[in-house]
C-alpha positions as CSV (number, residue, x, y, z in Angstrom):
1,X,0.0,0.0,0.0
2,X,2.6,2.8,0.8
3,X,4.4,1.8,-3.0
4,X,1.0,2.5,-4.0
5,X,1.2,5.9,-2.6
6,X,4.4,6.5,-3.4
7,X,3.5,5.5,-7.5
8,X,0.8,7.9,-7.0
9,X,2.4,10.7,-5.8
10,X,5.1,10.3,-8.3
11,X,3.1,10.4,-11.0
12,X,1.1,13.3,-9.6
13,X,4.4,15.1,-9.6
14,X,5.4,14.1,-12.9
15,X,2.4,15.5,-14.3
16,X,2.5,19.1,-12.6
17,X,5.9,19.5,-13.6
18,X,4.8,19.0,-17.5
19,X,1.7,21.6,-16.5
20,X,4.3,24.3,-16.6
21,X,2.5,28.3,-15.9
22,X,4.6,31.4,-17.6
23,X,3.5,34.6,-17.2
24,X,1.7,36.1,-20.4
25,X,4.6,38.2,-21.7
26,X,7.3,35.8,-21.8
27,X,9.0,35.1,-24.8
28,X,9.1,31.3,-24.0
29,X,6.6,29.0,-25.8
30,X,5.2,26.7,-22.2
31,X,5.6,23.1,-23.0
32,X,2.4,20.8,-24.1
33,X,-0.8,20.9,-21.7
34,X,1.4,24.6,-20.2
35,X,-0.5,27.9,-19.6
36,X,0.5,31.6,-20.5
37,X,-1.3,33.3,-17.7
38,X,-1.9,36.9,-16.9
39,X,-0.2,36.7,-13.7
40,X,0.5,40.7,-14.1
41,X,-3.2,41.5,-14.3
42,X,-2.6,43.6,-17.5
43,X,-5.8,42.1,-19.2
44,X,-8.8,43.7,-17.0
45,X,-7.4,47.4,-17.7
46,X,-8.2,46.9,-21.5
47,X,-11.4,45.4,-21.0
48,X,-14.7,47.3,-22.1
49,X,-15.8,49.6,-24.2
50,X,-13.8,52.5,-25.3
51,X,-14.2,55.5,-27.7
52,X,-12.7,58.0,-29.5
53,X,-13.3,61.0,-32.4
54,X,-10.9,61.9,-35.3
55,X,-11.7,63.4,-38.5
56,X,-15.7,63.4,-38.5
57,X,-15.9,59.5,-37.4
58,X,-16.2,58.2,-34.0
59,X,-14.6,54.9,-33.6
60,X,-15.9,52.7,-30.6
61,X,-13.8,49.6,-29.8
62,X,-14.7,46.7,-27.4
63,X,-12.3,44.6,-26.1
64,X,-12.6,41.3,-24.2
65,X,-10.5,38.2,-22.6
66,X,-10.3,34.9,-23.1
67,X,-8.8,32.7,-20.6
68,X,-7.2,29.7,-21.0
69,X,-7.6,29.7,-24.4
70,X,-7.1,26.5,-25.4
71,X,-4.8,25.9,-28.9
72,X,-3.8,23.1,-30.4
73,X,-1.1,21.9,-33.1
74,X,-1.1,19.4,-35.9
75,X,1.8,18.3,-33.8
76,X,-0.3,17.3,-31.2
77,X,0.9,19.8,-29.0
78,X,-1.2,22.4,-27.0
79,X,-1.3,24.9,-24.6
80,X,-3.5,27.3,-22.7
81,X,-3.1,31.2,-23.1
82,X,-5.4,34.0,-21.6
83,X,-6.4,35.6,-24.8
84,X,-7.5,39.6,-25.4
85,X,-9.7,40.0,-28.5
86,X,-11.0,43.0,-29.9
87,X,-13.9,44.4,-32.5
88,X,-14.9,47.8,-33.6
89,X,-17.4,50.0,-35.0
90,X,-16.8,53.1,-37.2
91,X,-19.3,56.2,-37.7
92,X,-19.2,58.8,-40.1
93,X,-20.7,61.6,-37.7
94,X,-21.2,63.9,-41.2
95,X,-23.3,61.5,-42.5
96,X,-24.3,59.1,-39.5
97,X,-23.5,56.5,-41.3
98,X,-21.7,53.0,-39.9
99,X,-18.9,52.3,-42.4
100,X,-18.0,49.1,-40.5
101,X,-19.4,47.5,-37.1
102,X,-18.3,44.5,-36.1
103,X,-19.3,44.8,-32.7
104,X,-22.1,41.7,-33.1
105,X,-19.3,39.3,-32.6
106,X,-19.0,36.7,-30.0
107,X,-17.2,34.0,-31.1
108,X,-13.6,34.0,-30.8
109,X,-12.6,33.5,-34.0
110,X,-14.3,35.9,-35.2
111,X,-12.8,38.7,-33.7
112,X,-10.4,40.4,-36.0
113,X,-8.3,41.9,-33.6
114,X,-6.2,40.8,-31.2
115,X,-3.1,41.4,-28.4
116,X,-0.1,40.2,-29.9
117,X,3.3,42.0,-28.0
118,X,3.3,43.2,-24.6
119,X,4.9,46.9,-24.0
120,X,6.5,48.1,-20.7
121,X,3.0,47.6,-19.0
122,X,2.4,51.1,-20.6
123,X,1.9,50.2,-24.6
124,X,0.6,47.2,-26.1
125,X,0.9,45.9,-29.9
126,X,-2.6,44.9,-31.3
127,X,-2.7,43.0,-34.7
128,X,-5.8,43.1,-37.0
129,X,-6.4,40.5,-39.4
130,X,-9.7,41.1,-41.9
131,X,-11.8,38.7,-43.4
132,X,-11.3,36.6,-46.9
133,X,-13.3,39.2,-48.3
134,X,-10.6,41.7,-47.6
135,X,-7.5,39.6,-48.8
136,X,-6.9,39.0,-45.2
137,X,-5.5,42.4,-45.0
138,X,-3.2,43.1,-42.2
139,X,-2.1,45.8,-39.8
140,X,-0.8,46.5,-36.3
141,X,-1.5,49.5,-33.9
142,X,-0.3,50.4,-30.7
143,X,-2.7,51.4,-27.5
144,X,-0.8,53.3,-25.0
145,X,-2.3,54.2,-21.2
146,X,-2.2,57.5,-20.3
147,X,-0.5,57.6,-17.0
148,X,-2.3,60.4,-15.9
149,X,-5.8,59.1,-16.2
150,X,-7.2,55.6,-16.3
151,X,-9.8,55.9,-18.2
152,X,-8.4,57.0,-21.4
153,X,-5.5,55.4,-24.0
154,X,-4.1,56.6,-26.4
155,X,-4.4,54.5,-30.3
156,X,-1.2,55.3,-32.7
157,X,1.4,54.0,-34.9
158,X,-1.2,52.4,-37.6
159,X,1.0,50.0,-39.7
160,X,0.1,47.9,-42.7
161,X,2.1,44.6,-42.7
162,X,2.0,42.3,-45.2
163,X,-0.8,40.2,-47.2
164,X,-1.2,36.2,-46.6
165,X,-2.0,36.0,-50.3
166,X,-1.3,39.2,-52.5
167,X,-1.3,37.3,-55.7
168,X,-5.4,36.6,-55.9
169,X,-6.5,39.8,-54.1
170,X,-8.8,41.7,-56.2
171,X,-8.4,45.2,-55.0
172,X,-4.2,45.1,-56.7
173,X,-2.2,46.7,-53.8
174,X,-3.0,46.2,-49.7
175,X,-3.6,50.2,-49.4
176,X,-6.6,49.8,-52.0
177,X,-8.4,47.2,-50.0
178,X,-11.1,49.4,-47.5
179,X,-9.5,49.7,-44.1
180,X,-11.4,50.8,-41.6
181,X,-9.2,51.4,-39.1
182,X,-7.5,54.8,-37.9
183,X,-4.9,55.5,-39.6
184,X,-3.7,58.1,-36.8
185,X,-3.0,58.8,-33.1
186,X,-6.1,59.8,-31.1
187,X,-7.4,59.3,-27.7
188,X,-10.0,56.7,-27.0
189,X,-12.0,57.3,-23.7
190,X,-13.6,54.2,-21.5
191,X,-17.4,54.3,-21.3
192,X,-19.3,53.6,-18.6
């Protein structure tokens, strides 16, 4: 009976060892069945709804987490990762009319942004990745707090990067294809 205890506990052991935690910003990929976790608590700051106004539009973005998103490898590796996703809506306050709104989505992979490089707990890199219908266009921005109050952040350095498939994308070049998002710095401001 006590080898059987002692097998047990080994092999209890041995399995939270494998189960290995990082914290959400490190650069090391956590072995198979590990979790990048937001130990730092950075993820509840971003959450919500937050807006902003530049050049006659008014640009609301939501964001939300994930945690312990689970994903998986043809490999048959896997790991867990707490996830920040984010969708937007874009008005054109001239007109009143939305020129994009995705804020209807709920399913994770369907949100086209997301939090892909982790700043000096100050700024953050977001990536967006459109739909099919939009060559999968791709761009990165940077939300920065503003130290001096909470509830607002600051959205800059709007960057195209480059196109999964440029060859069958109808619209020629990527800065042809409709982007929606802002293409400068301006302050967004968290609603209630």
């Amino acid at each position: 009976m006590k080898n059987l205890f002692k097998l047990l506990y080994f092999i209890l052991f041995a399995l939270n060892a494998s189960c290995q935690t990082l914290p959400l910003n490190s650069l090391e990929t956590p072995n198979t069945g590990g979790y990048l976790k937001d130990m730092d608590n950075v993820l509840p700051h971003w959450v919500g709804t937050w807006k902003g106004i530049s050049n006659n539009k008014e640009y609301t973005f939501q964001f939300t987490t994930f945690p312990e998103h689970l994903y998986t490898f043809p490999s048959g590796n896997y790991y867990y990762i707490d996830e920040l996703k984010g969708k937007f809506k874009v008005v054109d306050l001239i007109t009143n009319q939305v020129l994009y709104n995705d804020l209807m989505v709920v399913n994770f992979e369907d949100y086209k942004i997301e939090l892909s490089g982790y700043g000096n707990n100050i700024g953050y890199v977001f990536s967006f990745r459109d739909n099919e219908a939009h060559c999968y266009n791709y761009a990165e921005f940077t939300l920065l707090k503003n130290p001096s109050n909470p509830n607002q952040i600051n959205y800059a350095g709007f960057e195209y990067k480059g196109l999964l498939d440029a060859s069958g994308c109808q619209y020629g070049q990527q800065q042809n294809i409709p982007m929606f998002l802002p293409k400068v710095t301006l302050t967004l401001t968290r609603q209630p």
